[in-house]
C-alpha positions in Angstrom: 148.8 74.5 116.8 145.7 72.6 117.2 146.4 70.7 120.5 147.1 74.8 121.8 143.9 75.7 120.7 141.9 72.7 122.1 144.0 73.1 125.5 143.2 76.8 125.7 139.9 75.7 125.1 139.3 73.7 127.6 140.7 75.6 130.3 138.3 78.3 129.6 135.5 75.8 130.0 137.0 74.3 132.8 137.3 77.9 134.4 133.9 78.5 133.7 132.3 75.1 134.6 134.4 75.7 138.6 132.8 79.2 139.0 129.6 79.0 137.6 128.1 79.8 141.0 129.9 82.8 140.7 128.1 86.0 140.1 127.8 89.9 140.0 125.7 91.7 142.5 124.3 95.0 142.0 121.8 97.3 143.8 121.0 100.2 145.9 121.5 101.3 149.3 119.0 103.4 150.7 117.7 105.6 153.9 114.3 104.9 155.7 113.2 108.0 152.9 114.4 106.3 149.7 117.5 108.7 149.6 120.6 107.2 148.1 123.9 106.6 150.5 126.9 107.2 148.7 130.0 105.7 150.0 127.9 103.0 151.8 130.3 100.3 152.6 129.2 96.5 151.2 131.2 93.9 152.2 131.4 89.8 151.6 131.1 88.6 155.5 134.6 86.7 156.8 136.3 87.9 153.8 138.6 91.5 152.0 136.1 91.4 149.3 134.4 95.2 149.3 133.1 98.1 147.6 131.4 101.3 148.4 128.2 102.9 146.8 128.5 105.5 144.0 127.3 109.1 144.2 123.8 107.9 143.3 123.8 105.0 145.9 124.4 102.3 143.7 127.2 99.1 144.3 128.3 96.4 142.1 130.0 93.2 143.9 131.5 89.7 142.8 129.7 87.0 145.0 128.4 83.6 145.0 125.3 82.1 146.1 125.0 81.7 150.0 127.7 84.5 150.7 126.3 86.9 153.2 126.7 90.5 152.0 126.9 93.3 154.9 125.9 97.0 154.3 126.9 99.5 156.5 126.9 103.5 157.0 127.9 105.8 159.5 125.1 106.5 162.2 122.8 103.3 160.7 122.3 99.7 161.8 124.3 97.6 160.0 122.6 94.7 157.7 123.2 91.7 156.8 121.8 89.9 153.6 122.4 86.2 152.2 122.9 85.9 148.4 120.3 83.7 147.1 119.1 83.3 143.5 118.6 87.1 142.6 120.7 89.0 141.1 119.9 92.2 142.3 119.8 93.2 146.0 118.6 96.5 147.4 118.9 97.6 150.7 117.4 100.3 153.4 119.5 100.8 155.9 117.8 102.4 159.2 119.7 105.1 162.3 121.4 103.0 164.8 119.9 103.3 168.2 123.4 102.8 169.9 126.1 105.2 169.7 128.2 104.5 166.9 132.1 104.1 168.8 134.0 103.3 165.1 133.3 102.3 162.6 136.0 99.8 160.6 136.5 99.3 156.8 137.6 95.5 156.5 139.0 95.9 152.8 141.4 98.4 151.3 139.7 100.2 148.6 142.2 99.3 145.3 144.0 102.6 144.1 143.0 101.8 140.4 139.7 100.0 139.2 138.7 99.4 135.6 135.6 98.3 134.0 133.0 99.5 130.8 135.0 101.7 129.0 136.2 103.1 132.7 139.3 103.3 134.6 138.9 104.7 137.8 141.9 106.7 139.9 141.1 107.0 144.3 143.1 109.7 144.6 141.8 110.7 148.1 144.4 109.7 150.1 147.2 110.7 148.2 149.8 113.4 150.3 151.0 114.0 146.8 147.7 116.2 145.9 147.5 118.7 148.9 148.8 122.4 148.0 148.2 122.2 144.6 145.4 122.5 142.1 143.4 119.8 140.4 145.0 120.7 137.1 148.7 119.6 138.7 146.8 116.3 140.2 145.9 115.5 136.3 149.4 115.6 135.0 150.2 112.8 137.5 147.0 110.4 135.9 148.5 107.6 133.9 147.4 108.8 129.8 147.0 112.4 131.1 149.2 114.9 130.4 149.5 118.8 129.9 150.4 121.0 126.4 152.0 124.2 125.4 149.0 125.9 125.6 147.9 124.5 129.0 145.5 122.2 127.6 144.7 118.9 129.2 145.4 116.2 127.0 144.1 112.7 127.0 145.9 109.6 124.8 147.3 112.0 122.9 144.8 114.6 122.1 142.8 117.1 123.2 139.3 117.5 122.9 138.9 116.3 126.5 135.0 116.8 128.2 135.8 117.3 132.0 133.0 116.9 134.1 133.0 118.3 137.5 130.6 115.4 139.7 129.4 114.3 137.0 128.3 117.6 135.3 129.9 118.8 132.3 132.2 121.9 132.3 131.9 122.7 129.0 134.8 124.8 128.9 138.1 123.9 127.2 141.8 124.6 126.4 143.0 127.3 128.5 139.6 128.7 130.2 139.2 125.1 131.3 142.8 125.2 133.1 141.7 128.4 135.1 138.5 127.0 136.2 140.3 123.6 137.4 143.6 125.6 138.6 140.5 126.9 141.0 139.9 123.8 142.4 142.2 122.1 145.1 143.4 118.7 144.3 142.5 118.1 147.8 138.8 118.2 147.2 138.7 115.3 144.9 138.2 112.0 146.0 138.7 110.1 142.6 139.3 110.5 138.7 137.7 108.5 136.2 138.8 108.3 132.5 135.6 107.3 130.8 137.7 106.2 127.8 134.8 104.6 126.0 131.5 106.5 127.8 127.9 105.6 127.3 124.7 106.7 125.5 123.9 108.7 128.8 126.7 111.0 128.5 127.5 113.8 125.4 128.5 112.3 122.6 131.3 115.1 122.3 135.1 114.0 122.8 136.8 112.0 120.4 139.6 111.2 123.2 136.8 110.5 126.2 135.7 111.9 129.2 137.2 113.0 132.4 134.8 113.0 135.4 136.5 114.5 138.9 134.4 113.5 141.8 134.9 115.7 144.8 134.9 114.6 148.5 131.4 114.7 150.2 130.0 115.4 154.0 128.0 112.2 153.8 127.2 112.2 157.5 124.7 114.0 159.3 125.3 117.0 161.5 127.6 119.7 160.9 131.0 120.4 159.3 133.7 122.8 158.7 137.1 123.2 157.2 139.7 124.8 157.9 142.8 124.8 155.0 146.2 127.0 154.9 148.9 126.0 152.9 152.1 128.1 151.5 154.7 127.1 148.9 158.0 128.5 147.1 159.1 128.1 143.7 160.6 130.9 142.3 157.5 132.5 143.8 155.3 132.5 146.9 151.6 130.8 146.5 149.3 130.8 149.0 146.2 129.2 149.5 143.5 129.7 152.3 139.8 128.1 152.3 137.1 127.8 154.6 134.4 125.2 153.5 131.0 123.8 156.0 128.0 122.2 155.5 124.9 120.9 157.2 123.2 118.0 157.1 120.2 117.0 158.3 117.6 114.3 157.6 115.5 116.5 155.3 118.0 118.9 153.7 121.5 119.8 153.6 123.3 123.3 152.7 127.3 123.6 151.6 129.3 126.4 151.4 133.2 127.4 150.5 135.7 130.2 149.9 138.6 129.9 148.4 141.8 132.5 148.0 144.2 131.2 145.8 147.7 132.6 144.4 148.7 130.1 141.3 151.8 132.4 140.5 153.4 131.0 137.6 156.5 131.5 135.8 157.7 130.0 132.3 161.3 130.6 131.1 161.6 129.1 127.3 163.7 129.1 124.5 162.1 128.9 120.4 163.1 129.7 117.3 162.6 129.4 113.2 163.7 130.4 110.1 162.4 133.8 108.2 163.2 135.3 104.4 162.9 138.7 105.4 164.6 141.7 102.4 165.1 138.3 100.6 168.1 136.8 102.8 167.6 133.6 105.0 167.5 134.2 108.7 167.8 132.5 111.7 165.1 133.6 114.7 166.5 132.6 118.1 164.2 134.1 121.1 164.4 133.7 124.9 161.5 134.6 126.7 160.9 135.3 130.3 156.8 134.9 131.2 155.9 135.4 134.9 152.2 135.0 135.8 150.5 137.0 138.5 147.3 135.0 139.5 144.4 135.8 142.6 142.0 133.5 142.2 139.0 133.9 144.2 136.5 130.8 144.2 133.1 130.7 146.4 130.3 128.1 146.1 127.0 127.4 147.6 124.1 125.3 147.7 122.0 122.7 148.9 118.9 120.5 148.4 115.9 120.1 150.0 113.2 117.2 150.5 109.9 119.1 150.0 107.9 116.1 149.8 108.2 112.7 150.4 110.7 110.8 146.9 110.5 114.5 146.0 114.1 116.6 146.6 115.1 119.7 144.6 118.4 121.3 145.3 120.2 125.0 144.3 123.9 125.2 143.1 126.3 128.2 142.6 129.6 128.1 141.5 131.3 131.3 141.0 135.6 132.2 140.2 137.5 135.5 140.0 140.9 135.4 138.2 143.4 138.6 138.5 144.9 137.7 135.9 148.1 139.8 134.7 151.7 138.8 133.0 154.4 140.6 131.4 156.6 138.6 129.2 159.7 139.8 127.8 161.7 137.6 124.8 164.7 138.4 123.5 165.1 137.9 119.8 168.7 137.2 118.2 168.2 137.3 113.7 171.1 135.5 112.7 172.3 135.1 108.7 172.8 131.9 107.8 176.4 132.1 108.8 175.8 132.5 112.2 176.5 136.5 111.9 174.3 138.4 113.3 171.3 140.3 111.2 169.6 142.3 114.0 168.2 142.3 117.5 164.5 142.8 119.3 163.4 143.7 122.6 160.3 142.3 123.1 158.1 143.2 125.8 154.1 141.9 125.9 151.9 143.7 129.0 149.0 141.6 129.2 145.7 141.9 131.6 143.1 139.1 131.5 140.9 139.4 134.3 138.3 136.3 134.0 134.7 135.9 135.4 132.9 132.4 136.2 129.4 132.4 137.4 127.2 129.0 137.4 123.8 128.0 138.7 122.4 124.8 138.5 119.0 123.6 139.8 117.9 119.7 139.9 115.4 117.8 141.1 114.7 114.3 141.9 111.8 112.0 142.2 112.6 108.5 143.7 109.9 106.4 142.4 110.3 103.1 145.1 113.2 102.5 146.9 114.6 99.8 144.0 116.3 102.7 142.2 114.0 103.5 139.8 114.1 107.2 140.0 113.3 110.6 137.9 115.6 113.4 137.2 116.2 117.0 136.5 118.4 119.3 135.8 118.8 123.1 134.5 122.2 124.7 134.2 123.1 128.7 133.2 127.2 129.3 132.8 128.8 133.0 132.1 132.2 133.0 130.9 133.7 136.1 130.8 136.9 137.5 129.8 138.6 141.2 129.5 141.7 140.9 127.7 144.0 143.9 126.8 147.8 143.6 126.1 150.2 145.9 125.2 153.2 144.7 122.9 156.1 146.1 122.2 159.1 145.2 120.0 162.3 147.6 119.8 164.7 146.5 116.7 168.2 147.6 116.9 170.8 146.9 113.8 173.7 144.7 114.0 175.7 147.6 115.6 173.3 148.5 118.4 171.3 151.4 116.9 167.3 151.4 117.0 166.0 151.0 114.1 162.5 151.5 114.8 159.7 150.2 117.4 156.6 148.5 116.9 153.8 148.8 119.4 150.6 147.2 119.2 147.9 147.2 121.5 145.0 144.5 121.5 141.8 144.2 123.2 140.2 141.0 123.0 137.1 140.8 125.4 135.2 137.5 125.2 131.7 136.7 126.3 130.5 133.3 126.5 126.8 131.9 127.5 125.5 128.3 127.8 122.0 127.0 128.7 121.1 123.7 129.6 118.2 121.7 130.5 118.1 117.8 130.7 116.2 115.2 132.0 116.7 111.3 132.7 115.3 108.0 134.1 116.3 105.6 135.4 114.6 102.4 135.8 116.4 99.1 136.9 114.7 96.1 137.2 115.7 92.7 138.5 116.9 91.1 135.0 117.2 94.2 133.6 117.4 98.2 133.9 116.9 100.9 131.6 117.6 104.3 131.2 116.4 107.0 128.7 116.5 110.8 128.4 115.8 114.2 126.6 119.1 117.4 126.7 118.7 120.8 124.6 121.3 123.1 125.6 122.4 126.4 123.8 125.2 128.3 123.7 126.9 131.2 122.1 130.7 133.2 121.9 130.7 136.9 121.4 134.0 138.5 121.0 134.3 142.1 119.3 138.3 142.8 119.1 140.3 145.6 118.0 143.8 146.1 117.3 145.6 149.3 117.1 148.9 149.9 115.7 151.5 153.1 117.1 151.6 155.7 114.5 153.6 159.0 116.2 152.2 159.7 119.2 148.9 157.6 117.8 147.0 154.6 117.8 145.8 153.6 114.7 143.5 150.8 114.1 144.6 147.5 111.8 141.1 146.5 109.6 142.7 143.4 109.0 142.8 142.7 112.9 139.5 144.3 113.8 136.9 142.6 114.0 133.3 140.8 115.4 133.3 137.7 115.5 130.0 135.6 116.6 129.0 132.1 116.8 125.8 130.7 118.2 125.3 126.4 118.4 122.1 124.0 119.9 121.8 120.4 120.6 119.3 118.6 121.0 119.8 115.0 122.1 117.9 111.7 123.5 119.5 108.7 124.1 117.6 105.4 125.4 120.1 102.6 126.4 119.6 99.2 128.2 121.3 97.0 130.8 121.3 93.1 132.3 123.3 89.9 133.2 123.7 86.7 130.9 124.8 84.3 132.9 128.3 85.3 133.8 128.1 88.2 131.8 126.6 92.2 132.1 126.0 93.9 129.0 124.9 97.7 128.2 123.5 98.8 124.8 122.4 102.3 124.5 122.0 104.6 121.5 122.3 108.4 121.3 120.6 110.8 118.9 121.9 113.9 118.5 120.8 116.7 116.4 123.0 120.2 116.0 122.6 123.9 114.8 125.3 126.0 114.3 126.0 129.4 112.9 129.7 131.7 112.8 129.7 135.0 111.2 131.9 138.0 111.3 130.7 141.6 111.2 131.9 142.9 108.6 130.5 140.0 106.2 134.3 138.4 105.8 133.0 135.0 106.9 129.3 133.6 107.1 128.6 130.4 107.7 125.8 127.6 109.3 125.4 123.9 109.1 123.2 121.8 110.8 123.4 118.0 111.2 121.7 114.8 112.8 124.0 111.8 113.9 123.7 108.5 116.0 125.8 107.7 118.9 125.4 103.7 119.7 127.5 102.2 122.3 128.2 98.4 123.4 130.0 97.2 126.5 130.1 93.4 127.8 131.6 92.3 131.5 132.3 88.4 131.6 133.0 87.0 134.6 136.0 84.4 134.4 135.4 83.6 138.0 136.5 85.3 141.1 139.2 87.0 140.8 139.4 87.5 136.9 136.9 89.8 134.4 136.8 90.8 130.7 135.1 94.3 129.4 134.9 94.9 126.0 133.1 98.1 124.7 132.9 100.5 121.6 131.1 103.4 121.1 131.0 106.6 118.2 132.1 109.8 119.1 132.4 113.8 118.2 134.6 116.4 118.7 133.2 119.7 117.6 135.3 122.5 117.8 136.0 124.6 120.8 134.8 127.6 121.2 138.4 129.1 121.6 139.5 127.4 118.5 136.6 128.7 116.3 137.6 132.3 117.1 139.8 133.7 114.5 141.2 136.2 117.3 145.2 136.3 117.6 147.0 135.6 120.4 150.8 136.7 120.2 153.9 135.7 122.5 155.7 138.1 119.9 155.2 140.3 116.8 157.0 136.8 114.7 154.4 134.1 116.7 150.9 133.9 117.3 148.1 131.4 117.9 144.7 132.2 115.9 141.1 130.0 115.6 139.3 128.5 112.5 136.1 129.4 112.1 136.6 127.0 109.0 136.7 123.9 111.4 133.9 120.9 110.8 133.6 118.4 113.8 135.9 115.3 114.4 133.9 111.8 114.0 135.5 108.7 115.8 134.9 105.0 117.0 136.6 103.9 120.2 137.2 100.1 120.8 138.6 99.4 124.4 139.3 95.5 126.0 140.9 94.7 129.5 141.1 92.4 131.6 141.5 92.4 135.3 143.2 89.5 136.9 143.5 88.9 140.8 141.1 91.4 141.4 143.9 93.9 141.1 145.8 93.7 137.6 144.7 95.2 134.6 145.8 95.2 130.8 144.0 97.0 128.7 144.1 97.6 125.0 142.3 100.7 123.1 142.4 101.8 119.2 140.9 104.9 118.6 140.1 105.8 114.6 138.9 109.3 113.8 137.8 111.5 110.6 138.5 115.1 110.3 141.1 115.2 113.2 141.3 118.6 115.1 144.5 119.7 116.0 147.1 122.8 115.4 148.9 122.9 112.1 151.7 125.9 111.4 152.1 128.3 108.1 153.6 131.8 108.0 151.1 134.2 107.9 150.3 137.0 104.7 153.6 138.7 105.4 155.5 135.8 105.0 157.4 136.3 108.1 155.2 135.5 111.4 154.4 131.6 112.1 151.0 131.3 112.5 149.8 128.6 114.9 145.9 128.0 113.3 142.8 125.2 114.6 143.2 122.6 111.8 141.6 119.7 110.6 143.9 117.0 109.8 141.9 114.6 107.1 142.1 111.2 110.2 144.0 109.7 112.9 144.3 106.7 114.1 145.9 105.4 117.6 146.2 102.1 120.0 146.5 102.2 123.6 148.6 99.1 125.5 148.2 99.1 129.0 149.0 97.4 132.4 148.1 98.3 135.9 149.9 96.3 138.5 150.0 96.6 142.5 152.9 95.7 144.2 152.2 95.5 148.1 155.8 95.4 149.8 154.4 95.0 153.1 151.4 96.0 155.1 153.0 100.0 155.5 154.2 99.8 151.6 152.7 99.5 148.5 154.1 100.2 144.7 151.6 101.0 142.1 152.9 100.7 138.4 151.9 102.0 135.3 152.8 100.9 131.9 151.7 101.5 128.5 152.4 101.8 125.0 151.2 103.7 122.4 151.4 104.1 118.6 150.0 107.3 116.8 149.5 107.9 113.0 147.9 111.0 110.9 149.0 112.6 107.8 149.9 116.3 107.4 148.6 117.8 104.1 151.0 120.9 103.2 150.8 122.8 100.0 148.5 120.0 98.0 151.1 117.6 99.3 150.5 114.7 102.5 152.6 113.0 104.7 152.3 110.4 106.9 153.0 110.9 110.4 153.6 107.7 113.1 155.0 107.5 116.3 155.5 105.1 118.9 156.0 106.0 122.8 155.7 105.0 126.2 154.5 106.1 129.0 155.6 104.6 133.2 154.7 106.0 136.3 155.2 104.3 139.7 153.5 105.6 142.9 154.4 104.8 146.4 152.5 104.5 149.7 154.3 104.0 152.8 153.0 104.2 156.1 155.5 104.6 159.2 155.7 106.1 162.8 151.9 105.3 163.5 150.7 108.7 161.9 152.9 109.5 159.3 151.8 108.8 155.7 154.1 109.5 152.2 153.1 109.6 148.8 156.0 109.5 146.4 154.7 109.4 142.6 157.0 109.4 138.9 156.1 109.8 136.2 158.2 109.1 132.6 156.9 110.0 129.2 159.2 109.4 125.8 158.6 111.3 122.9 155.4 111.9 121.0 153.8 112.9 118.5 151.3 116.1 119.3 149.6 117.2 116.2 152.0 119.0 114.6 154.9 118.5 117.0 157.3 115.4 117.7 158.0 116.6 121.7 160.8 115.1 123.6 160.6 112.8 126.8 159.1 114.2 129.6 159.8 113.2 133.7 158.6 114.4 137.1 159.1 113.1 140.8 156.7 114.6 143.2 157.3 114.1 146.8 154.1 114.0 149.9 154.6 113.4 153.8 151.3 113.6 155.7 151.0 114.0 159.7 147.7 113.0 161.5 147.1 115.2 164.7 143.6 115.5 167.1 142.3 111.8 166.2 142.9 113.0 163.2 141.1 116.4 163.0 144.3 118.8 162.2 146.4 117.4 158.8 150.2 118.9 158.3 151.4 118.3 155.1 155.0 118.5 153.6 155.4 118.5 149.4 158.1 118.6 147.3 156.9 119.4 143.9 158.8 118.0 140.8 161.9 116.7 143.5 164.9 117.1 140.4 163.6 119.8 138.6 163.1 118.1 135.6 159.9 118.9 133.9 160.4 120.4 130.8 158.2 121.0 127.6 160.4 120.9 124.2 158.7 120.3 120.5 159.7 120.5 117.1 157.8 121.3 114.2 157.1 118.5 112.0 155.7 120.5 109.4 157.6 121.2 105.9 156.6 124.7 105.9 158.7 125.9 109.0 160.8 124.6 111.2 159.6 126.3 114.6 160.3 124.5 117.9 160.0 125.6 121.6 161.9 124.8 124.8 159.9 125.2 128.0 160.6 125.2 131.6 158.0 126.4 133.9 158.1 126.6 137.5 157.6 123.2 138.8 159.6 123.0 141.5 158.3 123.9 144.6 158.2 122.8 148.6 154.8 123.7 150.4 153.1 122.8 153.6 149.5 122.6 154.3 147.4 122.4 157.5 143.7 121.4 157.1 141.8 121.7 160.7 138.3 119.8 160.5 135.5 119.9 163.5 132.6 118.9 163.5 130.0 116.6 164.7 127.5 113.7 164.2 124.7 115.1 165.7 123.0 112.0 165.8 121.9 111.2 169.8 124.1 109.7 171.6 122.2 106.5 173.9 123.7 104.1 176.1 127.9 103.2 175.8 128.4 99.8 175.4 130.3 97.8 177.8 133.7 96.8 177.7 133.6 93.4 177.1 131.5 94.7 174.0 134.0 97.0 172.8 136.4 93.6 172.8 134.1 91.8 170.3 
């Protein structure tokens, strides 16, 4: 055991000792007016070693001293820098005087990166994500995955933060589906699953952050877009944008339209037991849920450089969902026999039109053209939501005779408002950088509903299901956090203070309640640099999960008169720790390791309600939870036109469930694979082919059953590359379902789902354009063979 320890021991010295010239890079790249390039490319000369800039111009490379680094953008002169002794290298890259014939990436940007609490998805290329939304593209993300309730769940849980470039959403559970179900998986360049996020970001979500970054014009002179794509299911969906913007070297201006027909369709099965007139019996429903969706999405902006380092830009975002659906179920009562009790006809006519509107205005002050730079940024969101439904249930005795009919009708409008200012710095230096900021933002739900019950030819209203319900919550945050290199190593320390103010009432004085609260946020990461090809990140960080805004409204929403889903206004916020290690080997490998321990766990727990008959689906808190994350990332490149991809992990999950003064300990293991394909053939065809498998879990209250996709992409190049065609095959053997089973000891409910997942489209995207840069003297041939 000793000689082990001693030999594993000396390795790692050894390793060290051979690359100790070895070292990370990190800087800017810049115009001649301090302006960040994003997606600058920065390259070890006579080698594949590369990266590209972030959004804010920023790169990070593994180098050692002499290496020559060489940064280049479209329409600059390219430049060439030897590594020395510093650690930090920025660069200002200048236009090119000579017309610009190609331009050639000499390394193949890695499909899956990891590092700081961060794994990092390029899903640009992928044929897989064109004719569908950015909701279907998560589904495919390795630890992602999608629940009843179309709520995006991440290791597990929800309580997911999406951020949308970097700037929170702030929506969640279903209102966040429709906003991304707006956005076309073809405008997102990658996904990154901040698993362990720093000071800089909210210190909400327990299960971490996912950040989509979208594609960007980079290059100056004009562009527009040109998309049409159709698919079948059991429906027809359509989708038809037109997207252009402007660049020029002082400002820019974007804009898009999008018309979008999500249709949907969910055909399911569920059932439970009931005591109804004191006899045991058996509910057995099949439902039938068609959703009729136009979607109608339109954005706008641009920034503008008023002064020199001084830019300020204008962003609108706004959405339109028709929302209607009329679900039918079928409801067979049973005695315990198997004779049958009864029969309803359910029908539910439900009309949700929803209305988005965002605007956001930043500015920027670029101090020098190191990095060190000021920021800005003010954000208004309205959320609104008109729902009325109809429901009706028609009960007919074991012989086929109406008993009677129950009609309800429900109107559920919900308003909600958020306000946001923030502002950062950032201020790196050559041994060290630091940023620090200041956020308050405000918001508030307003939702005044009313249900009526049939009486005769009446409506009468139910008190019990009438109601106001209001709820009103600020933050105010500052976080400060540090960053440097230790020899072989980078490490980031920041610390976040957040103080909140929160008040839920309801009208008629049921329910009255405010707490306020001040909590700390630290977070620690460390990169070590086992030489070239191999790295180490550690990081933790403290976390919060306050309640959704949804799941604080005690507002009912039924598939049936014997099922509905309701809020908590009762809810207190979810702490947690995150701890996250991996290690990337090769430059291309990854295993990674996370445990995850939480207080006060949010999740949905089931109970019959009052009567004793419906099962009530409530916001619950569940006293902790704990889980740990095994991962491994692996590339396997079959030859230069094929590539495999594979994802592996396990997982272990364990929370009790407190029932009627009793608890029980819930624990599951599961597993999770997923294998993506890339093969390249016939000069200018691509194809994406991705699977994904998913065993049982456990999801709060449910143990679900195994879940497996196969989705299907060929891509077509035409023009040089302008015009795109597009074949999908969505979900190739139709075997997506959604079952789960209740766990709890109160009732035994359980749901089998099969929505509409498998669907053939084709899309055509038509791009033109121009780099409007002048064009000066062609170079020679003997040039062009260099």
């Amino acid at each position: 055991m000793k000689f082990s320890f001693y030999l594993l021991l000396n390795l790692l010295l050894l390793s060290h000792t051979a690359t100790a010239q070895q070292k990370k890079v990190t800087g800017m790249v810049s115009d001649a007016q301090g302006r960040p390039l994003p997606g600058a490319t920065v390259i070890v000369k006579e080698s594949t070693n590369g990266t590209q800039t972030d959004f804010d111009g920023n790169y990070a490379i593994d180098v050692t001293d002499g290496a020559v680094l060489v940064f280049s953008y479209i329409g600059m002169s390219t430049v060439e820098i030897e590594v020395k002794e510093s650690s930090r290298i920025d660069v200002v890259l200048r236009e090119d005087t000579q017309k610009l014939d190609e331009v050639v990436v000499t390394f193949k940007e890695p499909l899956v990166e990891a590092g700081k609490g961060k794994v990092t998805f390029n899903v640009a290329s992928s044929a897989t994500s064109s004719g569908v939304s950015s909701f279907d593209l998560l589904k495919k993300i390795p630890g992602v995955s999608i629940g009843q309730s179309d709520e995006i769940v991440l290791r597990g849980t929800t309580g997911v933060n999406v951020m949308i470039d970097g700037k929170m959403s702030y929506l969640s559970g279903n209102q966040l589906g429709i906003l991304l179900r707006g956005l076309s998986a073809e405008d997102i360049d990658k996904v990154e699953l901040i698993t362990n996020p720093s000071a800089a970001y909210d210190a909400a979500g327990n299960s971490g952050i996912i950040n989509i970054v979208t594609k960007k014009n980079r290059a100056r002179g004009y562009a527009l877009s040109l998309k049409s794509s159709v698919s079948k299911g059991r429906s027809w969906m359509n989708n038809q944008n037109i997207s252009g913007s402007v660049n020029s070297e002082r400002w820019n201006a974007y804009a898009s339209f999008d018309y979008n027909t999500p249709h949907r369709f969910r055909k399911s099965k569920s059932g439970n037991t009931i005591v109804e007139n004191e006899e045991q019996i058996i509910l057995n429903r099949e439902n039938q849920n068609p959703f009729d969706i136009n979607f109608y999405t339109w954005k706008a902006g641009g920034d503008w450089q008023f002064a020199p380092k001084h830019r300020i830009g204008v962003h609108y975002h706004g959405y339109f969902d028709d929302f209607t659906s009329y679900k039918t179920s079928s409801i067979r009562k049973e005695r315990t026999d198997g004779s049958l009790f009864s029969d309803v006809y359910s029908t539910y006519d439900l009309e949700e039109p929803y209305h988005y509107d965002a605007i956001n205005m930043d500015y920027r002050f670029d101090i020098d053209t190191t990095g060190k730079k000021i920021t800005a940024d003010a954000r208004y969101i309205s959320y609104r939501n008109f729902s009325d439904g109809l429901m009706e249930g028609k009960h007919y005795d074991a012989e086929g005779q109406l008993l009677r009919t129950h009609t309800m009708r429900i109107h559920q409008p919900g308003f909600i408002k958020i306000k946001s200012v923030q502002a950062d710095a950032d201020l790196p230096f050559p041994e060290v950088g630091f940023k620090a900021g200041l956020k308050f933002a405000k918001a508030s739900n307003d939702n005044n509903f009313r249900s009526e019950e049939k009486t005769g030819d009446d409506f009468v209203e139910l008190p019990e299901l009438t109601n106001h319900f209001k709820y009103k919550e600020q933050i105010s945050a500052a976080y400060v956090s540090a960053s440097g290199t230790l020899g072989n190593a980078e490490i980031e320390a920041g610390i976040r203070l957040e103080h909140t103010r929160a008040e839920a009432l309801l009208l008629d004085g049921s329910f009255d309640n405010d707490w306020e609260y001040t909590r700390l946020f630290p977070n620690l990461s460390l990169a070590y640099y086992l030489g070239d090809d191999h790295k180490l990140d550690l990081a933790v960080s403290r976390r919060i999960n306050r309640p959704s805004y949804s799941s604080l409204n005690p507002v009912r929403w039924y598939n049936d008169e014997y099922f509905y889903y309701s809020g908590n206004p009762e809810l207190v916020p979810e702490m947690g720790w995150l701890f996250s290690a991996s290690y990337t080997f090769m430059k291309k490998y990854i295993l990674s390791a996370e445990y995850s321990k939480r207080n006060n766990y949010i999740s949905y727990n089931l109970s019959y309600d009052d009567n004793g008959v419906t099962v009530r689906s409530r916001s619950a808190n569940f006293s902790h939870f704990d889980r740990v994350d095994f991962n491994l990332i692996a590339p396997f490149p079959i030859a230069d036109f094929w590539e495999i991809q594979f994802f592996g992990g396990l997982n272990y999950t364990t929370y009790p469930l407190s029932e009627a003064g009793k608890e029980r300990d819930l624990g599951k293991w599961a597993a999770t694979l997923s294998v993506q394909q890339q093969l390249k053939f016939l000069e200018h065809y691509s194809a994406d082919i991705s699977v994904k498998y998913t065993t049982a879990e456990l999801r709060g209250v449910y143990m679900t059953k195994a879940v497996f996709f196969t989705d299907l992409g060929i891509k077509r190049s035409f023009l040089d590359g302008k015009l795109d065609a597009v074949f999908t095959l969505s979900d190739v053997f139709n075997g997506y379902w959604m079952y789960g089973t209740s766990q709890s000891s109160l009732t035994d409910y359980y749901y089998e789902d099969k929505p509409d997942s498998r669907r053939v489209g084709l899309t055509l995207r038509y791009h033109f354009g121009g780099n409007l840069i002048k064009e000066k003297t062609t170079k020679t041939d003997e040039q062009k063979r260099l």
